[in-house]
DRENDRENPA-976073 format. One record per atom (N, C-alpha, C): x, y negated, z negated; residue in three letters. Coordinates in steps of 0.001 Angstrom, whole numbers, plus 524288, in hexadecimal, padded with zeros to 5 digits. Layout:
<atoms>
XYZALA;...
</atoms>
This chain:
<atoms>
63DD173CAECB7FFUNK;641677390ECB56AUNK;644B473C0DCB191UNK;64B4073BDCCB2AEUNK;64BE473D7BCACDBUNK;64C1D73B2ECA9B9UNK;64D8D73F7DCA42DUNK;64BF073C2EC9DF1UNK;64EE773769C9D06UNK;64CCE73328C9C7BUNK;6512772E90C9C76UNK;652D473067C95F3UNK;658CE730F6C95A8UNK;65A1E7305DC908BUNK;65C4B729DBC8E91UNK;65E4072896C881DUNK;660EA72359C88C5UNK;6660B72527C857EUNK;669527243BC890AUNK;66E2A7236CC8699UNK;66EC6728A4C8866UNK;6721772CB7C8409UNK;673E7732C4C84DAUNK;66B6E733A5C848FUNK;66A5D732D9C8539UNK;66339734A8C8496UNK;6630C733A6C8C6DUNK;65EA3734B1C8DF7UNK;65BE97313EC92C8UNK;6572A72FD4C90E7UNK;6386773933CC218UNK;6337A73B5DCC131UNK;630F573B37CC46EUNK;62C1073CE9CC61EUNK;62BE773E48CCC92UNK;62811741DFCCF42UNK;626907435ACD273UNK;621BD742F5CD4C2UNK;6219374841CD7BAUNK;61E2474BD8CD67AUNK;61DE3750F3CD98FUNK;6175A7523FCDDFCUNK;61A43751BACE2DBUNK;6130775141CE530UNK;613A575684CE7B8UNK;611C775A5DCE5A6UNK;6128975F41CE5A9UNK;60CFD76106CEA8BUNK;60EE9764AFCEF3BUNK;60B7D76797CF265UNK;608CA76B3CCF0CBUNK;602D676B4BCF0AEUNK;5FF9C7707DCEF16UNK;60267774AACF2C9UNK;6030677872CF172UNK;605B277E6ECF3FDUNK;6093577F4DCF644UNK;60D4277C55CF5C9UNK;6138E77B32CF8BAUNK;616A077F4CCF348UNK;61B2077FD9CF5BEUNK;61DD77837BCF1B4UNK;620A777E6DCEEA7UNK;6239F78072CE9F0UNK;6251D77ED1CE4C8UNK;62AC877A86CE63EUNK;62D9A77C0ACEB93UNK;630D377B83CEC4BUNK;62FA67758FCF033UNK;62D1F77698CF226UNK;6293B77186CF654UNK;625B976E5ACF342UNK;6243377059CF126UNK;6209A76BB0CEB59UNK;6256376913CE8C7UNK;628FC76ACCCE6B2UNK;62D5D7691DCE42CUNK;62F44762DBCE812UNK;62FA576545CEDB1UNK;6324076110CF18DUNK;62E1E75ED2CF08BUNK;62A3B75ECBCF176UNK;625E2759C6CF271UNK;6262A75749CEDE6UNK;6269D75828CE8E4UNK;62612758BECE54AUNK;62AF075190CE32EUNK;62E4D7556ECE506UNK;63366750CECE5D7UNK;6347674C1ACEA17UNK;6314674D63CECE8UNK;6311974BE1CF2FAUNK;62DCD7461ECF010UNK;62A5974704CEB02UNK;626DD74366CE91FUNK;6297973F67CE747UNK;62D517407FCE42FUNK;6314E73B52CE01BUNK;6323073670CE42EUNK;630E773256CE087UNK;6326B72E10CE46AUNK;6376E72C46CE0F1UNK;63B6F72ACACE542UNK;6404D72881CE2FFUNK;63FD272240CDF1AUNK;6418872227CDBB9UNK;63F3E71B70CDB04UNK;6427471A17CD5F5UNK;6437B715A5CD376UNK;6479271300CCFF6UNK;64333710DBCCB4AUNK;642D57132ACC782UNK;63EDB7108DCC2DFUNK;640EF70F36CBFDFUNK;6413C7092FCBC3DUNK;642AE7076CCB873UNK;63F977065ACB26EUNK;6405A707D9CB14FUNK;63DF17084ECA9F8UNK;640CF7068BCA6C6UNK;63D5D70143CA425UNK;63EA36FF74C9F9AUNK;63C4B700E1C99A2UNK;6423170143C96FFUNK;63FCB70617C9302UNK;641A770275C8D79UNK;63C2D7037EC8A6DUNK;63C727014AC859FUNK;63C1F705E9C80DCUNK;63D197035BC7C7CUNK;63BCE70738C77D7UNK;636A770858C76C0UNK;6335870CBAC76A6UNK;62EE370D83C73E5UNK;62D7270DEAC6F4AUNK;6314A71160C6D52UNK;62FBC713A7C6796UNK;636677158FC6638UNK;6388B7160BC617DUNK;63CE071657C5F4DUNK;63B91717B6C59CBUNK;63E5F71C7EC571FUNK;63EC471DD1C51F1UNK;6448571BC3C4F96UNK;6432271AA6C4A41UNK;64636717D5C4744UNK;64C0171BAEC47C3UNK;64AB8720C8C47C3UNK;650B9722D7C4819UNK;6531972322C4CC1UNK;6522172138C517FUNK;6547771FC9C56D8UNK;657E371C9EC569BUNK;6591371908C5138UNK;65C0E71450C52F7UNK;65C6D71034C55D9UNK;6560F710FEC5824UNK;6579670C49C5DA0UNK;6539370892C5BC0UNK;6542B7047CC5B90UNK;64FDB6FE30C5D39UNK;64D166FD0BC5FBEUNK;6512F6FE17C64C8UNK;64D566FAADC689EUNK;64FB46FCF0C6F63UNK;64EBA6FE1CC720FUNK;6506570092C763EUNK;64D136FD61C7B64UNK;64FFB6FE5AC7E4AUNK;64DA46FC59C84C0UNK;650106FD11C89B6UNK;64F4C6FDD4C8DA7UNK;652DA70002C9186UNK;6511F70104C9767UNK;6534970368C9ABDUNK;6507F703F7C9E09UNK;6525E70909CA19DUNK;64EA870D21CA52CUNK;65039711EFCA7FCUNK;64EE570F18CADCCUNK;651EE71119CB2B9UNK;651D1710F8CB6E8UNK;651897160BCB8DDUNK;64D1C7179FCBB64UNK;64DB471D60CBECDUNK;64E3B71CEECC45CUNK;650F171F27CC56BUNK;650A571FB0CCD1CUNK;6504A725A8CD0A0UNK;64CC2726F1CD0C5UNK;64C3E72B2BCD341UNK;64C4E72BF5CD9C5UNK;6502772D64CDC32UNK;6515A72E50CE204UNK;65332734B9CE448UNK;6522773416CEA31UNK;6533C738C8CE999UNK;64F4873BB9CEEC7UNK;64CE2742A2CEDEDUNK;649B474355CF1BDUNK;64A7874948CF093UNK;645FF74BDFCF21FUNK;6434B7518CCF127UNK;6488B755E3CF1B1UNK;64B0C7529CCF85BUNK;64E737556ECFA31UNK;65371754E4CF935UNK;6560974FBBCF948UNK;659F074F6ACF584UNK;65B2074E96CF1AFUNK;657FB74FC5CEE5EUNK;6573874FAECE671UNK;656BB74931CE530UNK;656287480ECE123UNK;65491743D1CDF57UNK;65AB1741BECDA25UNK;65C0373C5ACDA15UNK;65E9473B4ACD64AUNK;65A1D73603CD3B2UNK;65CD8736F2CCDF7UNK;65A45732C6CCA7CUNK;65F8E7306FCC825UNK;65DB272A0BCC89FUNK;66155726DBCC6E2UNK;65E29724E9CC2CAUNK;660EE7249CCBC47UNK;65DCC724B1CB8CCUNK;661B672127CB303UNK;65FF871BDDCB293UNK;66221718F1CADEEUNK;65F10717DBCAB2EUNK;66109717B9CA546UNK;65E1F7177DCA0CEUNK;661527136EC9DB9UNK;65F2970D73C9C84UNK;662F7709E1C9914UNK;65FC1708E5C9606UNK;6630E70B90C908DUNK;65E0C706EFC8DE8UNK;6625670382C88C0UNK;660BB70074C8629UNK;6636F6FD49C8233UNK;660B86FC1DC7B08UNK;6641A70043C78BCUNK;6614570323C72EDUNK;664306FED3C6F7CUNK;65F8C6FD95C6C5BUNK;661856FB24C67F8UNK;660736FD24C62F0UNK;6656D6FE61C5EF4UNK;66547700AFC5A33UNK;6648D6FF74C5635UNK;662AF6FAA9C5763UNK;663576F724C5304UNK;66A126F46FC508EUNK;66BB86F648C5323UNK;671D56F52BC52AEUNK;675026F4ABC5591UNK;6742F6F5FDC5AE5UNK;676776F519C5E6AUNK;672606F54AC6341UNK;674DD6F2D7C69B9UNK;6729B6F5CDC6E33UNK;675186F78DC7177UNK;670F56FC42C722DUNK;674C87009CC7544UNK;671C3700FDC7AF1UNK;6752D70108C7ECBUNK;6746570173C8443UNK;675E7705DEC871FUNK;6727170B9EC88B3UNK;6709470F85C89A8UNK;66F277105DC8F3FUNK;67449711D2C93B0UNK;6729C7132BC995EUNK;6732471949C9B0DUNK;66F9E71A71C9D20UNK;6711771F90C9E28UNK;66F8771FC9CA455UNK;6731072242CA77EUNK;67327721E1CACBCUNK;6720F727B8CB015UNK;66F3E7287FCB30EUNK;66D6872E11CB46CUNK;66CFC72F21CB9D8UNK;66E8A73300CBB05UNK;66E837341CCC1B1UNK;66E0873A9ACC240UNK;66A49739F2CC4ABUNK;6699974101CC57DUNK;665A674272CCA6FUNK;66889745ABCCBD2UNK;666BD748A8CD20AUNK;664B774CDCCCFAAUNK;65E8E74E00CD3ADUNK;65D137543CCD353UNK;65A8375594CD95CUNK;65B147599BCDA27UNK;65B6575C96CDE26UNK;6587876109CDC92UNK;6526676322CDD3AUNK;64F69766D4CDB86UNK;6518576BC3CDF70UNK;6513676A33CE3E2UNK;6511876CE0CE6D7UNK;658CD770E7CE81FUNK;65B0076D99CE571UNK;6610B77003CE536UNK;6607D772ECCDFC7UNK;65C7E77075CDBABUNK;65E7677106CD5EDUNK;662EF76E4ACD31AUNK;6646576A02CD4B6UNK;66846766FACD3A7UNK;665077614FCD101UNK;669ED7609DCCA60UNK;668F475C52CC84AUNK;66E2975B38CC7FCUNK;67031753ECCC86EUNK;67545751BECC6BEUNK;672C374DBECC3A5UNK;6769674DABCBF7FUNK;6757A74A55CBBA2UNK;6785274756CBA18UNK;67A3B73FB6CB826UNK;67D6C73E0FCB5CFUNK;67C4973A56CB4EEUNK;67BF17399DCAE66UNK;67AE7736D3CAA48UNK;67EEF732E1CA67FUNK;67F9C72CCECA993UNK;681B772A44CA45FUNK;67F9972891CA337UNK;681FE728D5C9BF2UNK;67DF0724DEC97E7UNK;68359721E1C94CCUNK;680D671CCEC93CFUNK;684C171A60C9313UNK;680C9716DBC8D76UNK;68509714DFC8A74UNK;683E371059C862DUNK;6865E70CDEC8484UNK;6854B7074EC8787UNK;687A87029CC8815UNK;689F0701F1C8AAEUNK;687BD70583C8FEEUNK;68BCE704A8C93C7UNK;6910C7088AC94EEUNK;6907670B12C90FDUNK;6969970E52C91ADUNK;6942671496C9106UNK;6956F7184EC93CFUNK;695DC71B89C95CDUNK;695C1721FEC921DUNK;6917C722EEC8F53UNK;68FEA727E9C8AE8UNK;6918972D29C8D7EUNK;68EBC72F9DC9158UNK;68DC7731E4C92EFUNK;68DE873273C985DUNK;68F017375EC9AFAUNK;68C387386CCA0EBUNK;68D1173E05CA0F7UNK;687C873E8BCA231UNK;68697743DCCA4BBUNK;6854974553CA9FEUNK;6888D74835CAC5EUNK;6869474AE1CB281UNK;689DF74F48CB368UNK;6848075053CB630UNK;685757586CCB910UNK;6810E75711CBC9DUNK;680B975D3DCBC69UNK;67C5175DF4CC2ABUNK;679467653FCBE2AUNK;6736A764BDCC030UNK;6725E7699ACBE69UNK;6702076C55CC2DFUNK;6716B771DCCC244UNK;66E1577480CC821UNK;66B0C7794DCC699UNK;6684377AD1CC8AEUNK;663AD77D88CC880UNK;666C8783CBCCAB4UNK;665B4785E2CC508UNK;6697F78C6BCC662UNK;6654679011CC691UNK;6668C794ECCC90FUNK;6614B799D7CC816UNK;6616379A52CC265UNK;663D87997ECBD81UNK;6640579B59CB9D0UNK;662CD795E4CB5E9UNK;662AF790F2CB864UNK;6623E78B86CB665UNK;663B378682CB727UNK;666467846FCB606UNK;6686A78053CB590UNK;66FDF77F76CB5D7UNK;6718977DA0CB8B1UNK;6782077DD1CB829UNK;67A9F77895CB7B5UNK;67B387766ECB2EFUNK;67C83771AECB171UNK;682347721BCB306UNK;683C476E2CCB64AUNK;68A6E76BBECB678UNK;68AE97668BCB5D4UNK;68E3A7656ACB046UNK;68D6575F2ACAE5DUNK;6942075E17CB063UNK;6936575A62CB078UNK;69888757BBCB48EUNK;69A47752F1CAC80UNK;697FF7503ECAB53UNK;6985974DB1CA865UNK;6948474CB8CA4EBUNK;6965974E07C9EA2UNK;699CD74A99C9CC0UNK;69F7E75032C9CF4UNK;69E8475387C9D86UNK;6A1A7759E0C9C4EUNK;69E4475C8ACA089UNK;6A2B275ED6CA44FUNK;69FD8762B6CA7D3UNK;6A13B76851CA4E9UNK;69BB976A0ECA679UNK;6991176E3DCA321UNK;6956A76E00CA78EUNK;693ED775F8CA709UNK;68DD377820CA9AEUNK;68D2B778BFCA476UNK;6878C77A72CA651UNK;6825477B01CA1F3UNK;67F1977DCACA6D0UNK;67C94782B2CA383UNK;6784478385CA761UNK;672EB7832CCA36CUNK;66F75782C2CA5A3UNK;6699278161CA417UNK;663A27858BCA4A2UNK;6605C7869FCA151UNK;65CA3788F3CA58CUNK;65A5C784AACA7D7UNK;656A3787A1CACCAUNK;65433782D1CAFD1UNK;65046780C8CAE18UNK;6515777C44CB018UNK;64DB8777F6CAF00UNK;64E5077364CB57CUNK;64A5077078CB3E8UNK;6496D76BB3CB7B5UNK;64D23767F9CB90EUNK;64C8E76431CBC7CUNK;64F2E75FF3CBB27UNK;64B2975BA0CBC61UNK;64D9D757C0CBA6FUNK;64913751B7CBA01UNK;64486751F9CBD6EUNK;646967503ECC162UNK;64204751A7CC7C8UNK;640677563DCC873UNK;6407B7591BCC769UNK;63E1F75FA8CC665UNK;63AED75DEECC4A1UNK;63BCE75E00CBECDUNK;6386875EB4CBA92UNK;6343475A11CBAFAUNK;6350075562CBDAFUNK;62FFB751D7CBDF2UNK;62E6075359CC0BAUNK;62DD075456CC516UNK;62C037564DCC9DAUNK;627C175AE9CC715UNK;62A3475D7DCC3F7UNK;626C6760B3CC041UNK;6222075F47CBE0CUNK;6237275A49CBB68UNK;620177572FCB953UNK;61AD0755E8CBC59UNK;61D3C753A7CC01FUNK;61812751F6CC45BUNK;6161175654CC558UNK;616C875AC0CC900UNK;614B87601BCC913UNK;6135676111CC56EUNK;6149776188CC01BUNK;610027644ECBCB7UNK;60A9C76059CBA04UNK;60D2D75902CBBD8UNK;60910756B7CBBCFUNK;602DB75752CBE93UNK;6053275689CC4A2UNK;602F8756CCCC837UNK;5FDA675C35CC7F0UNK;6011B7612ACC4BCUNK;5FEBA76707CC454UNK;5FB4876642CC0B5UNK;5FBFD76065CBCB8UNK;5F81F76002CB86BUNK;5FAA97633ACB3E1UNK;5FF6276637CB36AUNK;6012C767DFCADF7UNK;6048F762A8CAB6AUNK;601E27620ECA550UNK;6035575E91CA3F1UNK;608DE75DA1CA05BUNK;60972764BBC9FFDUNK;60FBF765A3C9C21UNK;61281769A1C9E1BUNK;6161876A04C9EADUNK;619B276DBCC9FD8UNK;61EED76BE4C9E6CUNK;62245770F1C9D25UNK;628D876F77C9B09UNK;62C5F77079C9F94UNK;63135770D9C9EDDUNK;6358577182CA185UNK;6397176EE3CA037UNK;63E957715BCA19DUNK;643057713DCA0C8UNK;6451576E3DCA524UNK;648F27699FCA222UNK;64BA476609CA813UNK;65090765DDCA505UNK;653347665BCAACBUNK;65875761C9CAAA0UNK;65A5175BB9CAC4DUNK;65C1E758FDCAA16UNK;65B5B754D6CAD28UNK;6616275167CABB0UNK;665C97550ECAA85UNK;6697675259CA859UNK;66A7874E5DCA531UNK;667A974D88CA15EUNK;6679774A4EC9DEBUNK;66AD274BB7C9875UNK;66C5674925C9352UNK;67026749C5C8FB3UNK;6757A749CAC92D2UNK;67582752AAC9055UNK;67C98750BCC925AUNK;67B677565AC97FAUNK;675A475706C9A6EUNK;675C175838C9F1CUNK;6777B75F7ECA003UNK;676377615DC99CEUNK;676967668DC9A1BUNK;671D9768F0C97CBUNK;66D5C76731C96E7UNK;66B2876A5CC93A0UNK;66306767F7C981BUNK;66059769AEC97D6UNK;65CC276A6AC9A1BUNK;6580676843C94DBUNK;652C47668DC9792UNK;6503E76628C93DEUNK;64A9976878C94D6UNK;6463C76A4BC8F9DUNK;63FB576A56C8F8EUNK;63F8976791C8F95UNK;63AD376512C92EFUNK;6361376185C940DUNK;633467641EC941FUNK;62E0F75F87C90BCUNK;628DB7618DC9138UNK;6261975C47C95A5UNK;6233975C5AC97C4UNK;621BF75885C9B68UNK;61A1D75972C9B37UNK;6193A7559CC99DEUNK;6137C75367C996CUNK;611DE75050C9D97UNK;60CCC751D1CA2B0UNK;60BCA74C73CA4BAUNK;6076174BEDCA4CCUNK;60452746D0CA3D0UNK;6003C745A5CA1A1UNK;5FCA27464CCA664UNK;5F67D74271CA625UNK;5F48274319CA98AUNK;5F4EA73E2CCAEA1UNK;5F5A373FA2CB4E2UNK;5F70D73AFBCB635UNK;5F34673570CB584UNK;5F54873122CB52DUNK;5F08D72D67CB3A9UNK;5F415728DBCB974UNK;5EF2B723CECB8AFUNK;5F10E72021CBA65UNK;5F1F371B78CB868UNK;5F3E3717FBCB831UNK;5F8C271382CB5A9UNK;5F34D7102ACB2E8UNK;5F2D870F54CAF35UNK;5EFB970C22CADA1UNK;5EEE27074CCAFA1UNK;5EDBA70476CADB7UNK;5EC946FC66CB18FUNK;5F1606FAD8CADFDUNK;5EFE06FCACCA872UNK;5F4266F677CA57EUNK;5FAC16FB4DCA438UNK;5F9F76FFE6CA915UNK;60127702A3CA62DUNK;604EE6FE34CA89DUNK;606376FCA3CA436UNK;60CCF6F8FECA50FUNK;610036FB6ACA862UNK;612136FF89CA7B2UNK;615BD70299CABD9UNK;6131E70416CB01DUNK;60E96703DFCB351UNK;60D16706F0CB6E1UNK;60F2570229CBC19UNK;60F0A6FC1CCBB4BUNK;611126F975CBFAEUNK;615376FA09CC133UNK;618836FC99CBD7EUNK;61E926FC95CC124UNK;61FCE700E7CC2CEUNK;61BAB7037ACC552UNK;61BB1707CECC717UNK;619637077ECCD92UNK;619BC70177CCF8DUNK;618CB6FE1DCD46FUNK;6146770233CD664UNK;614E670384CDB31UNK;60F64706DBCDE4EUNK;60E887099FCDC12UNK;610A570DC0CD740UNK;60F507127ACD454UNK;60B5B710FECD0B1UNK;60C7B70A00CCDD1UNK;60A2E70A6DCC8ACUNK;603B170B16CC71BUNK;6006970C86CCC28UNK;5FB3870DBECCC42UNK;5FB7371469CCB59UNK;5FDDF717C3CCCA6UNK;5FFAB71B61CCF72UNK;5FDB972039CC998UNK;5FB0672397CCA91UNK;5FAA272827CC3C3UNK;6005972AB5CC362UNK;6019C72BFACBEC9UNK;606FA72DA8CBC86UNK;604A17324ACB7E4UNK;6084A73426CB671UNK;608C3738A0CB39DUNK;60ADD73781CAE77UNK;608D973810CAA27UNK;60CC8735EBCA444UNK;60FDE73B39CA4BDUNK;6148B73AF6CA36BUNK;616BE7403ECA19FUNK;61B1B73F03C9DE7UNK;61A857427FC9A10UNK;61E017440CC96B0UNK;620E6748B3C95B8UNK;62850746CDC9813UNK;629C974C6FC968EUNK;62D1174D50C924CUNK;62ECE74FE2C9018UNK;63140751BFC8954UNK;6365675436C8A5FUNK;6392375217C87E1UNK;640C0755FBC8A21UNK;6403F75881C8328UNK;6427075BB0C85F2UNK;6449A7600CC8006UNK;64904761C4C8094UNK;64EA57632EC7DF9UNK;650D8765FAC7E09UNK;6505D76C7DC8140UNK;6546B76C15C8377UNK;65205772B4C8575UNK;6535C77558C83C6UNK;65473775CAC7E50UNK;6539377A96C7B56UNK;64E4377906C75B5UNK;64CF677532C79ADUNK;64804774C6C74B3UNK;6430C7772EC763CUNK;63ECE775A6C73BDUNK;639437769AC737BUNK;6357677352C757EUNK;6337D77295C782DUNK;62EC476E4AC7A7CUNK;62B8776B4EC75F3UNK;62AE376F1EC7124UNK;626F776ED8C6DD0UNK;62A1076BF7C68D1UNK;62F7D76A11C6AB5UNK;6329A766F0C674CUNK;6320476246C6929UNK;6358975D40C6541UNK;635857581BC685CUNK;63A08757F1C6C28UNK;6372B753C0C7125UNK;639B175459C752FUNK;63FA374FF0C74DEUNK;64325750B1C7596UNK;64A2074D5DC7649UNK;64626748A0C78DEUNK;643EF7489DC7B4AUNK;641A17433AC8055UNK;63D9A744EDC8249UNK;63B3474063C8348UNK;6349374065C85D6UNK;633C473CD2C891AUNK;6310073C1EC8E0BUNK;631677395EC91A1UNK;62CB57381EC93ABUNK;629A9734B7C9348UNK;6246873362C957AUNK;6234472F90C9BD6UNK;6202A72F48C9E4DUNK;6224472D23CA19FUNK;61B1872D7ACA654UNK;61B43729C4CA97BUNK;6158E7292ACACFCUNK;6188272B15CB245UNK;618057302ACB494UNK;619C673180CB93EUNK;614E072F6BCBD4BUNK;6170372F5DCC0C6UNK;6159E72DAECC5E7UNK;61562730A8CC998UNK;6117073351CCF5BUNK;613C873886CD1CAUNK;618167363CCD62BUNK;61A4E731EECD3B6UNK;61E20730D6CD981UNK;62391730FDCD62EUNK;623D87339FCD18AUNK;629287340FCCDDCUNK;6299C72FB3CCCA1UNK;626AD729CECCC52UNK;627BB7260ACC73FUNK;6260A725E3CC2B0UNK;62910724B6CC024UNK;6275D725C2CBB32UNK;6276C71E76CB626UNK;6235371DC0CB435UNK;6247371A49CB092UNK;6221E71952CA9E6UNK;621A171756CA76BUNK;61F497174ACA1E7UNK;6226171C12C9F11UNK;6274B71C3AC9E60UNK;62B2571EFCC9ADFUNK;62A8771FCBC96D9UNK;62C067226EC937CUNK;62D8672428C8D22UNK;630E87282EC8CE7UNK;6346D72677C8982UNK;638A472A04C89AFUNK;63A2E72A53C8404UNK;6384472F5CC8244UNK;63899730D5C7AF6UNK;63D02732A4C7AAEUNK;641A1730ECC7836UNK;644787321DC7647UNK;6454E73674C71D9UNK;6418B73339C6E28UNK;63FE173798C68A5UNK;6402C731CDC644BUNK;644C472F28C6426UNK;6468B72AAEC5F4BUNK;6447872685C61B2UNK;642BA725ABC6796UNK;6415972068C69EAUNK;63E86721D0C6ED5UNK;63BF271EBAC7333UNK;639A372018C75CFUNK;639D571937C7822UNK;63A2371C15C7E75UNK;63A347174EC81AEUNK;637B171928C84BEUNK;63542712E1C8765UNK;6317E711B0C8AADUNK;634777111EC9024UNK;63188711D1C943DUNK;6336F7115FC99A2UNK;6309570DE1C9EC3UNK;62FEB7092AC9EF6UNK;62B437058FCA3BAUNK;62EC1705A8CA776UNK;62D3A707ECCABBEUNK;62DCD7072FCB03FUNK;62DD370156CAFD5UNK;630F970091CB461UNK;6320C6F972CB419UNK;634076F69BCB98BUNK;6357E6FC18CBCA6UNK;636B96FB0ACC161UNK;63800700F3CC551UNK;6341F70006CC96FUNK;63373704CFCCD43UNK;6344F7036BCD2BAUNK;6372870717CD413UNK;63A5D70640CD9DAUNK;63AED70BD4CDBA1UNK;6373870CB0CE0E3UNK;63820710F4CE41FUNK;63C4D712AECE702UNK;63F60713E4CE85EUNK;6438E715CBCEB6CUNK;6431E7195DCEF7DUNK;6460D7182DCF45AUNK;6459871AC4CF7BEUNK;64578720CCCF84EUNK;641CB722EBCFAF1UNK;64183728B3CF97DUNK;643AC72CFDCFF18UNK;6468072F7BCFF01UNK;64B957313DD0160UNK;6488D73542D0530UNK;649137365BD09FFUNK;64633739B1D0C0FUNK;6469774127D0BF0UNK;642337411BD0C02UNK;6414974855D09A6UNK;643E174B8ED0DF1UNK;6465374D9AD0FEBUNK;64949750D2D1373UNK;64CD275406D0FF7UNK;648C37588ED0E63UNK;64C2A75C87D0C55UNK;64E3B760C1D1172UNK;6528A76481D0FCDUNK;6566476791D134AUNK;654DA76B50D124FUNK;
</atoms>
């Protein structure tokens, strides 16, 4: 999943072969994601007095489609509606991005809008160089940027599960995922707990239809600046109950001044595209 931001602010399943090479574990690996449309309704948790905000509520839509062989896109909205005590403010941010492991290709493009009218948009494409990363942003100002390497979204979960699955419970890395203004890369630290199964009375585990019996993974991962320190506080934090079929539900999303909640609220599988790689 990427980082949902709000406003200018804003997962998946690896069934890896014992003794296949790195490159064939990877396909199977991807071959695992199931395509599917999740809706989350998101409330306020916790808020500090210098945030300015009251009272917040909103809602994210994810749609993940796509396939091992012809890369995967995520269709990805975030609305939510902030109150300041003085006014209310209405917060959409709209997201579309293709990745392609196997080309090394990410496209990215991001509007965020408030009240309806039109802040921001960001899009480029990033590609995977012998030397790193080769950012070409199309908008808001075309400009390259090059990067060292790092991941991108579906990489780096795919990571996740593999180093779940291996039983390591922390490891870092560096991603891109075009987010802000789509030039700069970030640390993560990523935590995944031990897998368990859904309790009797978890509220969120029914709308998770045939899955919600199903064991999941808690994981928590940490964004930092990439020119920061791990051992500093993290820009955003992201908590979340993975699933090994890439659903994901029971959200938290730390801001730092406020922190919102995420219930799954509605799950819909989508057709899954057939594997015939060239």
């Amino acid at each position: 999943m990427s980082r949902p931001k709000l406003g200018t602010l804003l997962l998946v399943s690896a069934s890896l072969v014992a003794g296949s090479s790195p490159a064939l574990a990877g396909l199977e690996a991807a071959r695992a994601l199931v395509p599917h449309r999740a809706v989350y309704d998101l409330k306020l948790r916790d808020v500090s007095e210098r945030s300015g905000i009251e009272g917040m509520f909103g809602r994210m839509v994810y749609e993940f489609t796509g396939s091992a062989c012809t890369g995967f896109t995520t269709n990805f909205r975030f609305v939510t509606k902030i109150d300041t005590g003085e006014e209310m403010r209405l917060t959409d941010q709209q997201t579309t991005t293709f990745e392609n492991a196997s080309s090394g290709q990410f496209r990215f493009d991001t509007k965020s809008y408030t009240d309806e009218k039109l802040d921001k948009q960001v899009t480029g494409e990033a590609k995977d160089d012998a030397n790193g990363l080769k950012i070409a942003l199309a908008k808001p100002d075309p400009r390259e940027v090059d990067l060292t390497p790092a991941k991108f979204p579906t990489e780096h979960m795919l990571d996740v599960i593999e180093n779940a699955r291996a039983g390591k419970r922390f490891f870092e890395a560096r991603i891109f995922d075009g987010s802000e203004d789509g030039d700069k890369s970030l640390m993560t630290s990523t935590v995944v707990g031990l897998q368990q199964t859904p309790a009797a009375d978890d509220p969120d585990a029914k709308s998770a239809g045939e899955f919600s019996a199903k064991p999941y993974w808690p994981v928590t991962i940490a964004y930092y600046n990439e020119d920061g320190k791990t051992d500093a506080l993290p820009v955003y934090r992201m908590s979340f109950k993975l699933y090994d079929n890439g659903i994901t539900r029971d959200l938290t999303m730390d801001y730092g001044d406020f922190v919102l909640s995420g219930t799954l609220s509605k799950l819909e599988l989508l057709d899954k595209q057939p594997e015939t790689c060239r």
